[in-house]
DRENVEX-325327 format. One line per 5 residues: number of its first residue (from 1); for each residue x, y, z of N, C-alpha, C. Coordinates in steps of 0.05 Angstrom, whole numbers, plus 32768, in hexadecimal, padded with zeros to 4 digits. Atoms other than C-alpha are relative to their C-alpha. Layout:
BEGIN
NUM	X Y Z X Y Z X Y Z | ...
END
This chain:
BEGIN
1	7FE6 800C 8004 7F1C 8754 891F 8014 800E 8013 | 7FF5 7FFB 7FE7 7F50 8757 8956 8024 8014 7FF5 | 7FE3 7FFE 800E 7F8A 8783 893D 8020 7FFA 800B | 7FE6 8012 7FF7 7FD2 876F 8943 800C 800A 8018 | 7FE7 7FF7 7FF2 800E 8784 896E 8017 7FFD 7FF5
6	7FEB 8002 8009 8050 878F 8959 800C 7FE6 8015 | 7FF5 800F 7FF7 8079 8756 8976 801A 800E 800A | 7FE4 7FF6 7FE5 80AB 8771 89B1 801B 7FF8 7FF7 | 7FE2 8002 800D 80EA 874B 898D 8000 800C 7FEE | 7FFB 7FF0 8021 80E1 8774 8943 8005 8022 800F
11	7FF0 7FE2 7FF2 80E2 87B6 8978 801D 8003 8008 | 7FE8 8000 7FFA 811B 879D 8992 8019 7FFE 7FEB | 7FEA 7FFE 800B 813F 878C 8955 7FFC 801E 7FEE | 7FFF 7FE3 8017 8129 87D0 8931 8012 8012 8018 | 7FF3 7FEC 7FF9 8145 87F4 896D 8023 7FF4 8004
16	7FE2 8008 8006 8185 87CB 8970 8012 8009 7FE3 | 7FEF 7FF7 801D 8195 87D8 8921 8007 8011 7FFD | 7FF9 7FE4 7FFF 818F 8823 892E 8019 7FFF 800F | 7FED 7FFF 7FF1 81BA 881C 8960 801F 7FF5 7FF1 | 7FE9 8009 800B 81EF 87F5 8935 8009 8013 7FEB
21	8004 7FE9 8019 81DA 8823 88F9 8013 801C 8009 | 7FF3 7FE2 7FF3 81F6 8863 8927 801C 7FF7 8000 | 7FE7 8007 7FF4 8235 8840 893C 8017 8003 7FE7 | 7FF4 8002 801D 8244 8832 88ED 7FFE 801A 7FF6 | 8000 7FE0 8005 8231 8879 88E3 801A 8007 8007
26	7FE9 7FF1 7FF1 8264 8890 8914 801A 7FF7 7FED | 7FE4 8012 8009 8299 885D 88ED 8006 8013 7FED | 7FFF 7FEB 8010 8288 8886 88AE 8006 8014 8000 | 8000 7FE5 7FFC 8284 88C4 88C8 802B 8006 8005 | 7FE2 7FF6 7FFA 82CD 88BB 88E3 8019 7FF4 7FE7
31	7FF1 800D 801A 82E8 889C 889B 7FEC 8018 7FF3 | 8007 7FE1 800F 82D0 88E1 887A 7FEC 7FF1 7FEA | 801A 800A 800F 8295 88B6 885D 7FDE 8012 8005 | 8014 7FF9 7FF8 8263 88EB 8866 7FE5 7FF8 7FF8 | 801C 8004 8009 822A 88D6 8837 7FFD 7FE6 800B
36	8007 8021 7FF9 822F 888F 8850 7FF6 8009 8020 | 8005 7FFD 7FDC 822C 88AD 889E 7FE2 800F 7FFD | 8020 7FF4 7FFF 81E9 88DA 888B 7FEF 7FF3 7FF6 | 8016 800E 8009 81C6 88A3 886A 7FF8 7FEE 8013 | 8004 801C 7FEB 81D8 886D 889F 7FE6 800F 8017
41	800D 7FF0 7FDE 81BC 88AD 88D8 7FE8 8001 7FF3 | 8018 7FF7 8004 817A 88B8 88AD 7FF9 7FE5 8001 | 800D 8012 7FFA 8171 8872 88B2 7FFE 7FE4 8017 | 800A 800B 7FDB 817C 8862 88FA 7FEA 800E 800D | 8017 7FE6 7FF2 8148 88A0 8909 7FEF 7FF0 7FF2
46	8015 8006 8008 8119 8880 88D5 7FF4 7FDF 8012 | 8009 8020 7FEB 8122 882B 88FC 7FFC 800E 8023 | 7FFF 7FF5 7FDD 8123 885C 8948 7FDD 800B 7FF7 | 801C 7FF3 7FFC 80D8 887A 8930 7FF3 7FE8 7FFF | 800D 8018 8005 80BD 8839 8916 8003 7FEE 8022
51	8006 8011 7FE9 80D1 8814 895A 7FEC 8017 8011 | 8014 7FF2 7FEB 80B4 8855 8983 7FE6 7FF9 7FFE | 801F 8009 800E 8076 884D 8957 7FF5 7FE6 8006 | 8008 801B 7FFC 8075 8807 8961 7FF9 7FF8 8022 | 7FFE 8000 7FD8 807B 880E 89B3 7FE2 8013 8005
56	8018 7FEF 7FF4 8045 8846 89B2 7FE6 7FE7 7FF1 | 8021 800E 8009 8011 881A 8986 7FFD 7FE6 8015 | 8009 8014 7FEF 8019 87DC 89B6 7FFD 8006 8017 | 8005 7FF4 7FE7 8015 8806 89F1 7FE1 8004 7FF9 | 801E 7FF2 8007 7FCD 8820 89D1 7FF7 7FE2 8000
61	8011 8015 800B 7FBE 87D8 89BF 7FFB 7FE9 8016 | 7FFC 8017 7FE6 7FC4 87B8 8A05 7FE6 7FF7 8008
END
């Protein structure tokens, strides 16, 4: 059985969200919302590993 590939647009939008995810961090961070700015950052690091992960497995799966 031939296994999958992640599909190149779901990398792109996981690394785009992080990227929005940080920005809204920063918003927080500067409206003295700290717990909202450390949840948003643990979960742009968690959609930034998942795309890396997703770039290294289709790199292996070429």
């Amino acid at each position: 059985m031939k296994k999958a590939k992640i599909h190149p647009l779901t990398i792109v939008s996981l690394i785009i969200s992080a990227i929005a995810m940080v920005t809204y961090a920063y918003n927080q961070f500067n409206n003295h919302k700290l717990t909202h700015g450390f949840i948003l950052i643990v979960l742009a690091i968690l959609l930034s590993a998942l795309a890396f992960s997703g770039m290294i497995i289709n790199h292996k799966r070429q």
